[in-house]
N, C-alpha and C positions, 0 to 999 in steps of 0.2 A: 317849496316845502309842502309835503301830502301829511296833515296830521293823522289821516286813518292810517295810510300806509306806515305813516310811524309804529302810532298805537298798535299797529298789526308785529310790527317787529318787535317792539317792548314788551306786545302780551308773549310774543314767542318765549324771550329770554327770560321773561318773568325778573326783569329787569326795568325800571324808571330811575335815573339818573339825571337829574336840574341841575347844570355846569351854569355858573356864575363865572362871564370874565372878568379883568378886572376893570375895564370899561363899559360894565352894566350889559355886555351882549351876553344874551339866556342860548346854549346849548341843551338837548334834549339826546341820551345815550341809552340804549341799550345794553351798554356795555361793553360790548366793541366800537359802535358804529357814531358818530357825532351831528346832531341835525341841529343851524341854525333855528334859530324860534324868534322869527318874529310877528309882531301885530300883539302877539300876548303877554302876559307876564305870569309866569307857573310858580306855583309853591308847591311842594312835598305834598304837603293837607290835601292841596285842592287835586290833585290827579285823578282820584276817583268821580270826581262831578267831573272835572272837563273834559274826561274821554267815556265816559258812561261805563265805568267798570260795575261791577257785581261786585257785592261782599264776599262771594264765593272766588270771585277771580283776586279781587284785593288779599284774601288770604294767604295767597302763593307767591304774591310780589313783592318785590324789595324793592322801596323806594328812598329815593336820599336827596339832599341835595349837599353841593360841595362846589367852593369855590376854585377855582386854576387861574393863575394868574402868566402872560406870558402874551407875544404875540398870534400865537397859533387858536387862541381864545377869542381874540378880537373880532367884532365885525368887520372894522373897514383894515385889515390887516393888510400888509401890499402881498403880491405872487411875487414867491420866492420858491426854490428849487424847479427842477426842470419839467419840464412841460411832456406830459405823455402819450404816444398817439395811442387812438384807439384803434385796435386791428379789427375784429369779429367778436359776435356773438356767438359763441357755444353752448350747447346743452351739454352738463355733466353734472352728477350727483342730484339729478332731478330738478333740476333749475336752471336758467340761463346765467352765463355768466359771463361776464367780458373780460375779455381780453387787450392790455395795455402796455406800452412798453417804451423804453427811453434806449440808448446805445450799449447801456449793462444787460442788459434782459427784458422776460416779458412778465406780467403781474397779473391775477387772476383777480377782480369784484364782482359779489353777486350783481346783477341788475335789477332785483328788488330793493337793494339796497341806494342803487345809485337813484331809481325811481322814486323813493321816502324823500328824495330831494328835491327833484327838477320833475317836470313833462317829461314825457317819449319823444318831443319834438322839440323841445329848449336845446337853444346849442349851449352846449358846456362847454369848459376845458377843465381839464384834467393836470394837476403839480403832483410833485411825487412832496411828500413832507415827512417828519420826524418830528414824534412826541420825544417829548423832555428824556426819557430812557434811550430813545435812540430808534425807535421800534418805527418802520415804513409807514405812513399812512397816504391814500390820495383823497388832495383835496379836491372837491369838485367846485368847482366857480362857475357862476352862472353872471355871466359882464361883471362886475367888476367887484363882487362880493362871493366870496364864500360861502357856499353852502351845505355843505357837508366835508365832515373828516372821515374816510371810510377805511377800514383793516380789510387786507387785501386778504384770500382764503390761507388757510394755516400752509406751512410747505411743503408735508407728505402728500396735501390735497394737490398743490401745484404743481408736484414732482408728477404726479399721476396723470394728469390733465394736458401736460405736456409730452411724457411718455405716450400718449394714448392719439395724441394729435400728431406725432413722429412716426409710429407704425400707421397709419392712417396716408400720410405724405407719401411712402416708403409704395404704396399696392399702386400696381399697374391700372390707368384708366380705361375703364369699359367705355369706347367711343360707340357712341349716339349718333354720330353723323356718317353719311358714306364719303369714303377717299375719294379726291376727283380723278384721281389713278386708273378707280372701279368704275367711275361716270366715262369715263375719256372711253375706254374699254368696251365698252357697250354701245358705246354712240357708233365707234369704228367697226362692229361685228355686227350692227344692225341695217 
């Protein structure tokens, strides 16, 4: 858990969201995105003191808090759905994003987003999961707890990122190295 990096995503959305489960584990949303919380305990009230907003930035924010009850809430929840590997990291739409994927397809998360969670050097693993609607989310687990529920990019985004990585496959490589065909050739003429 990175609370600046959170904060950084909450001020974006001008969204704060306090998810109560129903085992007392505190979630922190943006609105899309679902971040463990723990060590603290957050109320609505206090948001503005504990992330040093401005009355100027608090005027733009919607904050709430609201309970969800279920196991996808829980701290110690067990991993359940499938496990996703992670391919690459990509640059598109101005940010890194990774790329993940199970035997149906592949799923686009930003990396700042999986970053609001874990280190750049924490080994994660990655489930693919579904809110109560039915809607994709990957949860990221960091040993044996959960630490974020993250909404994968919308699918016009995904379609596009994918399209863009397909013609990119598709172009002939500019080799960088000489054939040993041309070595061989030259050794023999010289």
């Amino acid at each position: 858990m990175n609370l600046a990096k959170i904060k950084k995503r909450c001020v974006a959305s001008h969204q704060w969201i306090i998810i109560d489960g129903d085992d007392g584990n505190q979630w922190l949303s943006d609105g899309a995105d679902c971040y463990a919380i723990v060590g603290i305990r957050l109320q609505a009230r206090c948001i503005q003191d504990v992330f040093g907003l401005t009355d100027k930035q608090m005027d733009k924010m919607i904050v709430r808090a609201e309970r969800r009850t279920g196991e996808l809430y829980r701290a110690r929840r067990p991993i359940y759905g499938e496990e996703l590997e992670e391919l690459r990291t990509i640059w598109a739409y101005d940010q890194k994003i990774v790329a993940l994927r199970n035997g149906d397809g592949v799923l686009y998360i930003p990396e700042d987003a999986i970053l609001a969670a874990c280190g750049k050097d924490d080994y994660v693993n990655f489930y693919l999961a579904r809110d109560k609607d039915g809607n994709l989310l990957v949860a990221v687990y960091h040993g044996m707890f959960c630490e974020a529920l993250l909404s994968p990019v919308r699918d016009d985004i995904a379609e596009q990122i994918s399209g863009q990585l397909a013609r990119v496959g598709t172009m002939p490589i500019l080799r960088t190295e000489i054939k040993k065909e041309v070595e061989d050739d030259e050794v023999a003429q010289g």
